[in-house]
C-alpha positions, 0 to 999 in steps of 0.5 A: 300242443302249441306248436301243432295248434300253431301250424294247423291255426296258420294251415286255416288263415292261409286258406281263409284269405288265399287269393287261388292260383293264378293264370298264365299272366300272373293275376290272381283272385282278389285276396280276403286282406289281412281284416278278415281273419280278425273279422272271423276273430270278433264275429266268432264271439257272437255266432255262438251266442244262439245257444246260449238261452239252451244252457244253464243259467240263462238271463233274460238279456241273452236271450236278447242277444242271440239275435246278433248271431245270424247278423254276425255269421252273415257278416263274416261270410260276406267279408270273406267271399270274393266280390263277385258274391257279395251282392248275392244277398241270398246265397250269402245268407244261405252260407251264414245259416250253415255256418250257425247250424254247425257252429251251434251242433259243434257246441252243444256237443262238446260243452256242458249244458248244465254249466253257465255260459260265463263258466266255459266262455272260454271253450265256447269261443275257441270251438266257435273260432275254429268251426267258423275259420274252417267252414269259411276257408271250405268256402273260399278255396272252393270259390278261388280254385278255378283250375281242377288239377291245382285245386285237387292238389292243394286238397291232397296237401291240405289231407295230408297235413290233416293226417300228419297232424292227427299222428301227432295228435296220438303220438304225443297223447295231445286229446283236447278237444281244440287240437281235435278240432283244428285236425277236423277243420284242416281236414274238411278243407282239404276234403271240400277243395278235393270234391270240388276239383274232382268234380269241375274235373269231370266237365272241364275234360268233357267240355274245356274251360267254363264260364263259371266259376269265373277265372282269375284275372278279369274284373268285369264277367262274364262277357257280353254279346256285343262287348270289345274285349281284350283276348288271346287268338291264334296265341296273339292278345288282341281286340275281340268283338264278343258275338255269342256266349257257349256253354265252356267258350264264346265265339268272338270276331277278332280286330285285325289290323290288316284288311281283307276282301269279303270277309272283313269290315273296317273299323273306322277309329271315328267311330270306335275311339273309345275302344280302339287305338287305330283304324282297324277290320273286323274279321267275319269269321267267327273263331270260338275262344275259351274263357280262359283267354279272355283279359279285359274288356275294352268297352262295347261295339257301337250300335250302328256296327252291331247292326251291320254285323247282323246283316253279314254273312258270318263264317262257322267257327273252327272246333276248339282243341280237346281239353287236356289234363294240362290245361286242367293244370293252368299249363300251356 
């Protein structure tokens, strides 16, 4: 029974704190960071504490306490979402109500509501500890898995372990109700990220890379109208003036470093130096760029050029490549 809780306890860590897969260039999600599973450790503590007043025995002081609940859920489910989410007070606390709606279902059906708190803290506890690190791993493989294929196949392995753990389950008479639960939590994982991906799947085909969720590797998103950016064009990394935002890609003007007669506008460096390295020319012939190629932004165009731009005629951009199950993959 150890060893399976074990191996099904560090099944949910690694999915609670996992950074995704990355791109093609190696960079990742930020990962959780090693505070997180012993911020679920202590905050699993305090979002049982709602169902306390309901068994038997209550004091009026713990009564009190159950307020610290919702501040705990919210709180762990703020630590454990990725940057970009944490300012999104709302959807965090929308997040954090559900968690207390299953921590607080899971427990008053497996304690018992005749007997004190204090005489099976201990189950409580370990219930509240698993229900929390498997709803917020849900969470956070769902958040970091951008590439539908890679996200649909971490929900394959994540089943599979969950079946194999349930087998074990059976085969060695292991009936607590902890082991029952940690099968459960692996499995809703595995679940939520094969849903997910099958899902983003669906659009990805139908349309190509999406703007959101974001993909791994920018620290600024999305791009902006207006904004210098470092992207892949035509398979080179080079500067792009951001022009337009579509739904699964942007249309772009790149910065070449060669001039054309009518259908390029130089960039002198003084008056782009705090994005550009050296004189260049800015190609007037809108190329569309899925959002899987953007790097880096480098700063934004200055307003006297933007206006410019304006005021030229811009080519139609060529049509994109048709999405492919390879590039649902991260695959080139």
């Amino acid at each position: 029974m150890l060893l399976l809780s074990a191996v099904l306890g560090m099944v949910l860590l690694v999915a609670l704190v996992t950074p995704g897969p990355g791109n093609r260039a190696g960079r990742r999600y930020p990962w959780a960071g090693f505070g997180a599973p012993f911020a679920v450790l202590g905050g699993s503590l305090l979002t049982p504490l709602p169902i306390v007043p309901l068994l038997a025995g209550a004091r009026p002081w713990q009564w009190a306490l159950a307020a610290t609940g919702p501040v705990a859920a919210y709180a762990m489910a703020r630590r454990v979402s990725p940057p970009w989410w944490r300012p999104w007070h709302g959807w965090i606390a929308g997040r954090a109500a559900l968690l207390l709606f299953l921590v607080a279902g899971t427990e008053l059906t497996l304690v018992d509501r005749s007997v004190p708190a204090t005489g099976q803290a201990a189950l409580i506890w370990i219930v509240s500890l698993i229900v929390t690190a498997g709803y917020l791993a849900c969470w956070r493989v769902v958040d970091t898995g951008y590439w539908p294929l890679l996200l649909i196949r971490d929900g394959a392995v994540l089943l599979a372990m969950a079946g194999a753990g349930a087998w074990w389950q059976r085969r060695s008479g292991l009936d607590g109700p902890a082991t029952t639960l940690l099968v459960a939590a692996v499995a809703a994982v595995g679940v939520s990220a094969l849903l997910a991906g099958m899902w983003r799947l669906v659009r990805w085909l139908r349309h190509g890379p999406p703007s959101w969720p974001r993909p791994p590797g920018p620290a600024t998103w999305p791009p902006q109208p207006g904004q210098v950016w470092n992207a892949t064009v035509d398979r080179e990394d080079r500067p792009v003036v951001v022009w337009e935002l579509k739904r699964h890609c942007a249309y772009v003007l790149a910065v070449t470093s060669s001039d054309g007669v009518r259908e390029h506008m130089r960039l002198p460096l003084a008056e782009w130096h705090r994005v550009l390295s050296d004189d260049a020319w800015l190609s007037l012939q809108i190329t569309a760029v899925p959002y899987t190629d953007f790097r880096s932004v480098r700063g934004r165009c200055p307003d006297r050029f933007w206006e410019r731009m304006g005021r030229r005629t811009v080519g139609a951009p060529a049509a994109l490549k048709a999405p492919t199950l390879r590039s649902a993959a991260n695959l080139p």
